[in-house]
Steps between C-alpha positions, in 0.01 A plus 500: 500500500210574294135493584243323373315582211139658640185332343344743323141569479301712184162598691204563297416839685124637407543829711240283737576425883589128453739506213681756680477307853656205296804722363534649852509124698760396230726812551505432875532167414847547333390453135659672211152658420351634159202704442326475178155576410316399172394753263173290401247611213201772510242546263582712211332822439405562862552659797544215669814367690552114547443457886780360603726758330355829515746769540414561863544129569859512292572786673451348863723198383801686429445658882504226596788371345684813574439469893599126485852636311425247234456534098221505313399431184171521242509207281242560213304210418186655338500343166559107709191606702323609230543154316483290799224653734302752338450297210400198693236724734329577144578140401347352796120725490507475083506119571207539777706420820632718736891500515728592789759696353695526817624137511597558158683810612704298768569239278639715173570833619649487871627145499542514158603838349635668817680185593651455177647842563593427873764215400636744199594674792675196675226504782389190715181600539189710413301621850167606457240616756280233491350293780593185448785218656765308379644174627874435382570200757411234238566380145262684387397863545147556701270784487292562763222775615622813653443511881228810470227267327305822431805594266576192412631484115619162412181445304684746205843340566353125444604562114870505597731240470782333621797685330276839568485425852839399559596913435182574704493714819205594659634701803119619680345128468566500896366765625115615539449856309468688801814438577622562161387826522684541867860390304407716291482774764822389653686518159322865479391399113341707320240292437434404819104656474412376126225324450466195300369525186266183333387590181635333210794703432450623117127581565659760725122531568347457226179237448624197363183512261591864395852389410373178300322747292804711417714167453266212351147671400402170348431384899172716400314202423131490581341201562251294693458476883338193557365299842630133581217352268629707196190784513628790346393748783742820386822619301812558648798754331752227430638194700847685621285736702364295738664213729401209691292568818404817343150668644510893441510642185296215316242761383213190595262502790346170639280379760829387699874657441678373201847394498732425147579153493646383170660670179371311207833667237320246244226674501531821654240461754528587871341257757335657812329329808429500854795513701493077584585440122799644576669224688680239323716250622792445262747678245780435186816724596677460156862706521581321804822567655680328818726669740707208519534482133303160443135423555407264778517098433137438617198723624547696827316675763509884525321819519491730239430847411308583150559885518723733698225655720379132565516298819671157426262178536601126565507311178678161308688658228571238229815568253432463140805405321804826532252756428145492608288394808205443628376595852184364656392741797352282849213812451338671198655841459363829356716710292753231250562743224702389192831688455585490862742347662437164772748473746611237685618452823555271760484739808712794491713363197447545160490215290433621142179671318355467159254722310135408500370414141127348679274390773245302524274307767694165449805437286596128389 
């Protein structure tokens, strides 16, 4: 009689603890497992290793792989990451917002690049180390936070879709870290001790302003800082060095501190003012993407989150046709910044996101 076909898994290792947690649970778990790790871009010229794939970290993967008795591959996508995420970090700042190039990195390179290469390879699946949930009970495929909300990553993964999760594993969404860390202990990985790393990856370090420079000097734009009523009280270095909420580095004093609230790209003037100019109560999301692969019929009551370090806050999130939507927010909030991403949820599931183009006090 012959057995059943295992499902097999590629697992996007990163010689980190959870990726290799993830390709440990799905060994025990009887998968046909795959290692692979991503051989992503670093800056020409220097020193400087991409984060995620330095050699130590490459290195560590393959242990890992070894003492799990599984293979392991390097799958070079540099010159896709190049295109795709490097080019739309310098995209983003040239344009005065301020991108996050690592929802862009889940969408094209992991569940787009590395996935691609997964099925080549007849797999079911791609596992990564995020913390995040899936629900498979239903029509439809729901993502969910990951149980550790300190972890928590399914504000990145709100870019993916439907036929992206369907291959989707996320094998540490259930536990807490700490107890990550003990399976990893029990599996005696490797990387049981590493430390997470959360940098931008191809910075590996490096000022984002300093690598602007190198990659799109033009960003060296001086211009007018400016107060709410339009007095010119300083000059700023160029709009793609500063962000919303901003207060050090504004090389202004005033008789109270001064916070950036608005990127005029028109113009190229910075607006400062006292930190209570910085609430506003509404925002565009243009970009807009739905985890159930069609916008809601009518408005609906959420919360949603406007950066990855945010807290989420109650709001009526109205859809704008397939690709844009507004949110109004029950309470003014500091900190909407252009080029990042609002997510929406309605409790611990992800409903969709879209990337802010605007705020303002009140939106029609």
């Amino acid at each position: 009689m012959t057995r059943p076909k295992r499902p097999r898994v590629v697992v996007a290792m990163s010689g980190g603890v959870d990726s290799s947690v993830a390709a440990a649970l799905l060994v025990e778990q009887g998968y046909d497992v795959i290692g692979m790790m991503l051989r992503l871009w670093s800056e020409p010229g220097t020193e400087m290793y991409n984060r995620c794939c330095t050699p130590e970290a490459m290195a560590l993967a393959r242990r890992v792989a070894a003492h799990l008795g599984i293979p392991f591959y390097a799958v070079d996508v540099r010159e896709t990451f190049e295109h795709e995420i490097v080019q739309y970090f310098i995209d983003g700042y040239t344009q005065g917002t301020t991108p996050n190039p690592c929802m862009m990195c889940n969408r094209h390179i992991r569940f787009g690049a590395l996935l691609h290469q997964a099925l080549s390879l007849d797999a079911d699946f791609l596992a990564t180390g995020h913390y995040a949930r899936l629900d498979r009970s239903g029509e439809k495929i729901r993502l969910f936070r990951g149980v550790d909300r300190d972890k928590d990553q399914s504000y990145v993964l709100s870019v993916l879709n439907q036929s992206q999760l369907r291959h989707a594993l996320f094998p540490v969404g259930d536990y807490p870290k700490p107890e990550v860390r003990e399976i990893a202990k029990r599996f005696k990985l490797p990387t049981a001790a590493r430390q997470d790393s959360q940098d931008l990856c191809f910075l590996a370090g490096s000022d984002y302003r300093d690598f602007l420079l190198r990659h799109a000097p033009e960003v060296h734009s001086p211009g007018a800082i400016v107060d709410p009523s339009g007095r010119p009280i300083g000059e700023h270095q160029g709009l793609a060095f500063y962000t919303i909420g901003q207060r050090k580095g504004l090389g202004i004093t005033g008789p109270q501190p001064l916070y950036v609230i608005d990127k005029l790209g028109d113009t190229n003037t910075l607006v400062v003012g006292p930190k209570e100019a910085l609430g506003k109560s509404a925002l565009i999301a243009a970009n807009a993407s739905w985890i159930s692969g069609s916008p809601p019929e009518s408005p609906l009551r959420g919360i949603v989150q406007i950066r990855y370090t945010a807290r989420e806050k109650p709001a009526t999130v109205y859809p704008l046709g397939a690709t844009s939507l507004k949110v109004i927010f029950d309470e003014p909030l500091r900190d909407i910044t252009p080029g990042q991403a609002a997510v929406v949820f309605s409790g611990e599931e992800v409903l969709g996101y879209g990337t802010i183009r605007s705020a303002d006090y009140v939106l029609d």
